[in-house]
C-alpha positions as MATLAB code, in Angstrom:
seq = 'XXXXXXXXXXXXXXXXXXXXXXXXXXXXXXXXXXXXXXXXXXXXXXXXXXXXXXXXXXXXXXXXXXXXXXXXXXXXXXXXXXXXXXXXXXXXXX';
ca = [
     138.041  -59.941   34.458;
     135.002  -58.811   33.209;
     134.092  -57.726   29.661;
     132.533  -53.929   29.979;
     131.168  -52.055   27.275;
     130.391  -48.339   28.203;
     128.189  -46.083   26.442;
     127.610  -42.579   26.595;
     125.085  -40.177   25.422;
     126.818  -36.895   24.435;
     124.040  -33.993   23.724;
     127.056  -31.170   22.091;
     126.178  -27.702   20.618;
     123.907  -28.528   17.951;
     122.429  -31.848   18.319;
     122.962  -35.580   20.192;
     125.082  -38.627   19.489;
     126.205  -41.764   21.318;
     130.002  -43.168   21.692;
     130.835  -46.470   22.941;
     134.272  -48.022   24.091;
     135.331  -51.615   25.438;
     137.007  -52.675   28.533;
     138.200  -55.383   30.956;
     137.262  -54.728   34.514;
     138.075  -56.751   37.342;
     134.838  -56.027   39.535;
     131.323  -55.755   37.991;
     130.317  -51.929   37.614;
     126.898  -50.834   39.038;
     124.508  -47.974   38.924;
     125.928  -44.653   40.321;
     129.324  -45.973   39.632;
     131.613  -42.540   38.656;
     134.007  -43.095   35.916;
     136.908  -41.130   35.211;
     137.669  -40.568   31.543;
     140.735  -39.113   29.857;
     138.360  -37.351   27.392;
     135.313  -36.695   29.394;
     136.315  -36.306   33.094;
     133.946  -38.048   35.419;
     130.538  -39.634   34.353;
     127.955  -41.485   36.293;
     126.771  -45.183   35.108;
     122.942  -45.091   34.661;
     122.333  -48.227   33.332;
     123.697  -51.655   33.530;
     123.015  -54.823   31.746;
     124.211  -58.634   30.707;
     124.439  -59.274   27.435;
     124.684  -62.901   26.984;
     124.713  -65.172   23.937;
     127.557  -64.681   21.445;
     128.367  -61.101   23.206;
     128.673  -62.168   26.915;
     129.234  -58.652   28.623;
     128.585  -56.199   30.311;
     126.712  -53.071   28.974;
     126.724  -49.885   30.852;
     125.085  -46.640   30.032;
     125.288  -42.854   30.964;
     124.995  -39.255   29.701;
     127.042  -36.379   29.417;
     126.818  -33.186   27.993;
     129.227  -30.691   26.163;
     127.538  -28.292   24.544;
     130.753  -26.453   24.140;
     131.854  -28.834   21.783;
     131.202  -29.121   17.982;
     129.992  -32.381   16.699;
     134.093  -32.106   14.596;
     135.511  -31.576   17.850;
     133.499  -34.181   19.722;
     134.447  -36.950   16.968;
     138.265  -36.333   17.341;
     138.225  -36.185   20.831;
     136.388  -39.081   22.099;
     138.266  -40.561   18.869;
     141.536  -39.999   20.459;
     140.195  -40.973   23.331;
     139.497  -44.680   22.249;
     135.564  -44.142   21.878;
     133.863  -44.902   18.638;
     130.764  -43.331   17.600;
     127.706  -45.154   16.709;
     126.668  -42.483   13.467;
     123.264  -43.845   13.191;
     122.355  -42.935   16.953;
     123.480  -38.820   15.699;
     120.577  -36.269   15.709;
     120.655  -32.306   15.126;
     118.143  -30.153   17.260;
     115.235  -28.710   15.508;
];
């Protein structure tokens, strides 16, 4: 099994934040990969890379946006979900 963490780039009604969730895979993901998610439907990997050292995984990137959704309603959501979100990576438009 391999140690996965995937990251997403949410740009929602008013602004931009990131949310990031662990998993055990048992095949290494790759660029273009499609996810299915509970919370967000399908996504595409953009970005993969080892993170060795102490951390020894897997880090995988991608974008999605839901500009439908309040930055509340984005929280609980991807909350519920099993996503955390990294606060200091959140950033209102101008």
């Amino acid at each position: 099994m391999f140690r996965v963490e995937f990251a997403v780039h949410m740009k929602y009604d008013k602004g931009e934040t990131s949310f990031a969730r662990e998993e055990k895979l048992p095949f290494v993901p790759f660029i273009g990969m499609d996810v299915l998610d509970d919370c967000l439907g399908q996504f595409e990997i953009k970005h993969v890379a080892w993170a060795g050292g102490d951390c020894k995984m897997l880090l995988c990137q991608s974008n999605v946006k839901r500009k439908e959704w309040t930055i509340r309603e984005a929280c609980k959501s991807m909350k519920k979900a099993g996503w955390t979100e990294d606060k200091e990576s959140r950033q209102m438009d101008e």
